[in-house]
N, C-alpha and C positions, 0 to 999 in steps of 0.2 A: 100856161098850158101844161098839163101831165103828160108825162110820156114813157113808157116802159120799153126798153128794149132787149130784146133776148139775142143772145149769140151762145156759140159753142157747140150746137146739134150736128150733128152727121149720123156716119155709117160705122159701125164696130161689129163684131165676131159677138157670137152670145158668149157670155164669159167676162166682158171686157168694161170697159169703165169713160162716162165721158163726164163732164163738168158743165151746167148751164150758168148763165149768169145774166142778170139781169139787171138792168142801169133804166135807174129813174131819176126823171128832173121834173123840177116844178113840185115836187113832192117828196118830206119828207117819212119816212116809218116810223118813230115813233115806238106809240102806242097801238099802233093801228094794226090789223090782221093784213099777213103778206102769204101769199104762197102759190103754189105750181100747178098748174092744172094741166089733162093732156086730153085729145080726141084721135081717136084711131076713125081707121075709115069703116063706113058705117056703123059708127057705134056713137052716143051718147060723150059727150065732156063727163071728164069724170075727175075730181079732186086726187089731188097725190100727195101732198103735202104742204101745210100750211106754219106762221110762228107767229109772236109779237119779238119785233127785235130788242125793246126796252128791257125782256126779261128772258130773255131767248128760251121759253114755251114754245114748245114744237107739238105738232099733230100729225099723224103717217096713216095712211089708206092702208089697210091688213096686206094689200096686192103687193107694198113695196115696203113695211116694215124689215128694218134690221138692211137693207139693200139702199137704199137712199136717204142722205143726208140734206137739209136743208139748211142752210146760214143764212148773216147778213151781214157785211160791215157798213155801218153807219157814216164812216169816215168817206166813203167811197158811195153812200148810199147806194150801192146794190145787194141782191139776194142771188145766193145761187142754189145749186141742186145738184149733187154728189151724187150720180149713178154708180152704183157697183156692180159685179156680177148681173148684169144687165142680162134678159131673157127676151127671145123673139115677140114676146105676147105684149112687151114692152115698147114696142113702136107703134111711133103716135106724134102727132104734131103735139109739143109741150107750151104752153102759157102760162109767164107769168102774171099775178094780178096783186091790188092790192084795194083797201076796203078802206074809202073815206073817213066812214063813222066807227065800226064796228070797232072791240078791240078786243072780244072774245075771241076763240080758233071752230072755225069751221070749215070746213071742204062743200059748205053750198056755194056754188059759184052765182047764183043772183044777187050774193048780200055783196060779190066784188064789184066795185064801181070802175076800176080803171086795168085793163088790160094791155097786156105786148099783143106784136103781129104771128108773135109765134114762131117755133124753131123746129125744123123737122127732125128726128129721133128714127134710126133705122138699123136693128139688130138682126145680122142676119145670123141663123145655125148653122 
């Protein structure tokens, strides 16, 4: 059975910086597209950034270029996600996912097969 798990989200000042990380079992990365998606309240899921860890090719949403980082260690099989200079517009429950087949990068979240329960993300000004 797969399983993603997300830790690390809370509360931070705009400005300030948190770390998600995400731990899967039952599944290695690979080849395979890994990466972070977030949904604020009423709004749409929307991609934030995506990699393949075999070649560490990363992909960033214009919203969070140059401000968050995405890795992976292999050793640990997880992936995390490097907030920086974090801004109010910026919270959002965050998920991590990751893509059976695919091993392209994309930020459509229907080609991701396997999902976290998700981590809450809350920046206040």
């Amino acid at each position: 059975e797969v399983q993603l798990v997300e830790s690390g989200g809370g509360l931070v000042q705009a400005g300030g910086s948190l770390r998600l990380s995400c731990a899967a079992s039952g599944f290695t990365f690979d080849a395979r597209a890994i990466g972070w998606f977030r949904q604020a309240p009423g709004k749409a899921r929307e991609g934030v950034a995506c990699m393949r860890s075999s070649d560490s090719n990363t992909y960033y949403a214009d919203s969070v270029k140059g401000r968050f980082t995405i890795s992976s260690d292999d050793a640990k099989n997880t992936m995390y996600l490097q907030m920086n200079n974090l801004k109010p517009e910026d919270t959002a429950i965050y998920y991590c996912a990751a893509a059976h087949e695919i091993t392209h990068l994309t930020l459509l979240d229907f080609l991701y097969d396997y999902w976290g329960q998700g981590t809450q993300v809350t920046v206040s000004s």
